[in-house]
C-alpha positions in Angstrom: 54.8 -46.5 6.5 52.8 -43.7 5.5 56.1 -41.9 4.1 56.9 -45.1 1.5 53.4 -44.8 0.4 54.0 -41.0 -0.3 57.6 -42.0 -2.4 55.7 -45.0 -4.3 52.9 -42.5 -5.1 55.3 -39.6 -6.2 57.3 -42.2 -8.3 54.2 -43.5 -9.9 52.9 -40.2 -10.7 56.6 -39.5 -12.4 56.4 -42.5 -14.3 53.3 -41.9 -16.1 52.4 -38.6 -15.9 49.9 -38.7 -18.8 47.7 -41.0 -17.1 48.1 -39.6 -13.9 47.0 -36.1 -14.7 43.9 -37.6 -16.3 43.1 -38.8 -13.0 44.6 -36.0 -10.5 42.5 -33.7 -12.6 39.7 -35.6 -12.6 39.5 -36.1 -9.1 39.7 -32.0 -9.1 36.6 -31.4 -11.1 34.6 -34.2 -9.2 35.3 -32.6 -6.0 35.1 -28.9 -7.4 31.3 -29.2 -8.7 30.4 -31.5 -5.9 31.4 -28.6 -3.7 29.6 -26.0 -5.8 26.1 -28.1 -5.7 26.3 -28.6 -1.9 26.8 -24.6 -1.6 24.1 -24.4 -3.9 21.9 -26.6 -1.9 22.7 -25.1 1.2 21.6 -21.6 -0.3 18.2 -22.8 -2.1 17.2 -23.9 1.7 18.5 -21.1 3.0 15.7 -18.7 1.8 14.0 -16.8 4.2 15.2 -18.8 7.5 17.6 -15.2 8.4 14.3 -13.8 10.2 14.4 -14.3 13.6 11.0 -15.7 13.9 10.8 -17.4 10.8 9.7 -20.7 11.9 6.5 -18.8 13.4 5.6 -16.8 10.4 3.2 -18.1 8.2 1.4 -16.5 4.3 -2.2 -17.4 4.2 -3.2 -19.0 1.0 -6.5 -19.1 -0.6 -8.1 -22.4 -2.2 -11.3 -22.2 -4.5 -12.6 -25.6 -5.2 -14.0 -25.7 -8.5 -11.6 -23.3 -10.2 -8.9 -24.7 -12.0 -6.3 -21.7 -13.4 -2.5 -22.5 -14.2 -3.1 -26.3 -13.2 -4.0 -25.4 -9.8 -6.9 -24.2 -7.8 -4.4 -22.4 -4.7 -3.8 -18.4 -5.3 -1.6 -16.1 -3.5 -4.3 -13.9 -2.8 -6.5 -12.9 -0.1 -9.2 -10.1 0.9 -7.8 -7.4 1.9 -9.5 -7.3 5.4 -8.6 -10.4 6.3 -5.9 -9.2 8.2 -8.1 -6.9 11.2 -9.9 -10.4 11.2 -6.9 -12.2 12.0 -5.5 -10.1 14.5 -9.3 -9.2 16.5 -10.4 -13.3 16.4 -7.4 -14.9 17.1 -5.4 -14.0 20.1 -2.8 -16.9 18.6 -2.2 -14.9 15.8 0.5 -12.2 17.5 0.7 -10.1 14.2 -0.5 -9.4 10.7 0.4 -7.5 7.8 -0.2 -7.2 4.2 2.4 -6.8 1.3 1.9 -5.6 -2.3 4.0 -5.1 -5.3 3.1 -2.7 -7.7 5.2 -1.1 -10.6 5.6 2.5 -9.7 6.8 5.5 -11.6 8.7 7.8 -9.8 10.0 11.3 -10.3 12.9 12.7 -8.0 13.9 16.3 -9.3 12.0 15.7 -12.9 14.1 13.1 -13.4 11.5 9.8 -14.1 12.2 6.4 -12.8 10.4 3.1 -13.4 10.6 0.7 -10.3 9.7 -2.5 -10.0 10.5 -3.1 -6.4 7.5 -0.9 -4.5 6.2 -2.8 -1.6 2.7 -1.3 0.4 3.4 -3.0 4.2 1.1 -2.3 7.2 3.3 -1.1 10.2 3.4 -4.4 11.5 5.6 -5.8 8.8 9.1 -5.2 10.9 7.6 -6.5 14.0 7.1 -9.8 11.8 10.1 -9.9 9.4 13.8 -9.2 10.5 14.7 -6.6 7.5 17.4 -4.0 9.2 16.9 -0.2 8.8 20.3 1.8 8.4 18.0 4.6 10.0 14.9 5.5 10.9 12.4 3.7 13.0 10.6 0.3 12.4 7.6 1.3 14.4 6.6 4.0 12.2 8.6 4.2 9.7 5.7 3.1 7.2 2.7 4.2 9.8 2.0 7.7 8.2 -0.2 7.7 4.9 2.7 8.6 2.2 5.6 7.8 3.7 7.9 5.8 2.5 11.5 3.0 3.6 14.0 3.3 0.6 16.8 0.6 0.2 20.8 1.1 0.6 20.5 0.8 -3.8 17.6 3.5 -4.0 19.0 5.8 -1.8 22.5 6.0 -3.9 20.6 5.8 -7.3 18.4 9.0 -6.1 20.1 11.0 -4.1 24.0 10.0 -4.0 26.1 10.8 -0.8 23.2 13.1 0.3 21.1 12.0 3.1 17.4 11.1 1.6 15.8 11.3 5.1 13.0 13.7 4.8 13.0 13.9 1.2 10.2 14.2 -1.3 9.6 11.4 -3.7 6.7 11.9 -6.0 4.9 8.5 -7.4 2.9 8.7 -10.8 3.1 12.6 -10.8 0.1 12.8 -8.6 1.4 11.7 -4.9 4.3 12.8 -2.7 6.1 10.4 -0.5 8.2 11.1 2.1 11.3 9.2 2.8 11.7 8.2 6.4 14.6 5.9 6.9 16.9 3.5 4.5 16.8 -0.2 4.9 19.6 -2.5 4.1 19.5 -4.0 0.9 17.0 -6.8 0.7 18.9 -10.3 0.8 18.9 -12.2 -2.5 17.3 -15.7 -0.8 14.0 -14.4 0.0 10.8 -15.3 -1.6 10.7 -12.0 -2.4 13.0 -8.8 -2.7 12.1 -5.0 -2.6 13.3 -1.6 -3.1 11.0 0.5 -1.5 8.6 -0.4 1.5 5.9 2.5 1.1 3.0 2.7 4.0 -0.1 0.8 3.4 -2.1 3.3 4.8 -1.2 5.1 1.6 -3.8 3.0 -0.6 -6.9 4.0 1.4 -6.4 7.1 -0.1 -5.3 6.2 -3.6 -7.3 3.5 -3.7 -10.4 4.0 -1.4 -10.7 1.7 1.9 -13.9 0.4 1.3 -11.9 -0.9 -1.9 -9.2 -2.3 0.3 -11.4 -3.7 3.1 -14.4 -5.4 0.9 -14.5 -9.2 1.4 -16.2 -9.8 -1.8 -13.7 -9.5 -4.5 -10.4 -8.9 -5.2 -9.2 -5.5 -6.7 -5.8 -6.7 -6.4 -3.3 -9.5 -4.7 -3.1 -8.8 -0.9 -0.2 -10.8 0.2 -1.2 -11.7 4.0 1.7 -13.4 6.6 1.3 -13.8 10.1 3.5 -14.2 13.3 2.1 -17.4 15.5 2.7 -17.8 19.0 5.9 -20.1 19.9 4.8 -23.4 19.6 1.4 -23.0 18.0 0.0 -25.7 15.9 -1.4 -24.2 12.4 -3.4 -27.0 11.9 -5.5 -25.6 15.3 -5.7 -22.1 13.5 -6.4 -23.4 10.3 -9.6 -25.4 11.3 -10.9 -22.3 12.5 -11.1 -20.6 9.4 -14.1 -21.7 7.8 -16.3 -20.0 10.3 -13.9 -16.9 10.3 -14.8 -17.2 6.1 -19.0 -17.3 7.1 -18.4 -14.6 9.3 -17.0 -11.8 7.6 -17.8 -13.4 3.6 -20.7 -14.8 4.5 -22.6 -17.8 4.7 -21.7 -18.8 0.8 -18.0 -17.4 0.7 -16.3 -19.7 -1.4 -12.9 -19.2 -0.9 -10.9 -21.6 1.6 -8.2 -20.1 3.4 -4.6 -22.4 4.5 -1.5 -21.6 6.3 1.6 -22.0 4.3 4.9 -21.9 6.6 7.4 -19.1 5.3 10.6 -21.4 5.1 8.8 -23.8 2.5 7.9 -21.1 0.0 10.8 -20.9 -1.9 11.0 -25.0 -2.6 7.5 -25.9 -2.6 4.9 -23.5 -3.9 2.6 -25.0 -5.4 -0.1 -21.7 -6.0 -0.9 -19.3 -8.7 0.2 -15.4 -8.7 3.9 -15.9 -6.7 5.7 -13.2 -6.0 8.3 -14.0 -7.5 9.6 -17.5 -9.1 
């Protein structure tokens, strides 16, 4: 049966073959782009869901009713000591760590390079996020004051075949960073993508820690995530934030502070100052 189908087909197709590319082809380019936007689907929600704990790891997102910038009153920003107060009030919260991008101006051997890509991380940052090291090691790789995680790319733009581990890299002519390990290339669907991972530690001398720590302004955009326990409900974390904001802000802090899961950046931000679009 199916084999006379097949002959009538083949002779139809002979017979007019004009009308029949038309549709053979058409029927290719449906199917080709249909494919294409299902692979592109499937890699929009893709983003961010390669860490191992991802659906535990959580950015904290600050609210300030009243202030209306951009269409929206949510920021991508939070004190910069709100992470010790995470980590010593709320044994649910496992881990904490701040992230930072700032344009840096390096110079390797006089040579001067503009990056875009510099990351500050606190030490807890690999025991939160699943980004592989090529070599050194995640639990102190970035725990020294001026040391420094350089990516797969940054390692061959600076120093070529040679091995960077150990090597000087001097930021804005005035610091030197040490290089202690090479990370593999940040993957493309993540909220946000780095070059170099230098230690936060770093900025309490460049910066000043009473600078960093202060719960009364914002010298510049902390980034805070945290790692929840298995199971956690946000919502129970989350309602226990206003007295957490009394606490250390005191008793007329403004600022509200929400939980925004880690796979759901990507698609649904919502807030002012993203890393990246």
């Amino acid at each position: 049966m199916f084999k006379n189908y097949l002959k009538i087909a083949l002779r139809n197709i002979k017979r007019h073959k004009g009308y029949s590319f038309v549709n053979i082809a058409g029927l290719s380019v449906g199917l080709t782009c249909c494919i294409l936007i299902l692979l592109y689907v499937k890699y929009e929600f893709s983003y961010d869901r390669y860490h191992e704990n991802a659906n535990n790891i959580y950015r904290v997102v600050m609210k300030f009713p009243g202030i209306d910038y951009m269409g929206s009153n949510r920021f991508n920003a939070s004190p910069g000591g709100l992470k010790a107060a995470l980590m010593e009030d709320f044994p649910e919260v496992i881990y904490s760590t701040r992230a930072t991008r700032r344009r840096a101006y390096i110079y390797y051997k006089n040579n001067p390079f503009e990056e875009r890509g510099m990351f500050f991380v606190d030490p807890e940052f690999f025991k939160i996020f699943s980004f592989p090291l090529i070599s050194g090691d995640p639990e102190t790789a970035v725990k020294e004051p001026f040391s420094m995680l350089i990516t797969q790319k940054i390692a061959k733009k600076y120093f070529g075949n040679e091995d960077p581990v150990g090597k000087i890299i001097n930021v804005g002519r005035k610091y030197d960073y040490m290089v202690t390990g090479i990370l593999e290339n940040c993957p493309e669907n993540s909220h946000f993508t780095f070059d170099i991972l230098a230690s936060f530690n770093s900025l309490y001398t460049t910066d000043g820690k009473d600078n960093i720590e202060t719960w009364s302004g914002f010298n510049d955009l902390w980034n805070t995530y945290l790692l929840l326990q298995e199971n956690f409900n946000p919502d129970d974390l989350e309602s226990k934030f206003p007295a957490m904001a009394k606490k250390y802000g005191g008793e007329d802090y403004e600022g509200e502070f929400h939980l925004r899961p880690l796979t759901s950046i990507h698609l649904h931000s919502d807030i002012n100052f993203e890393i990246e679009a």
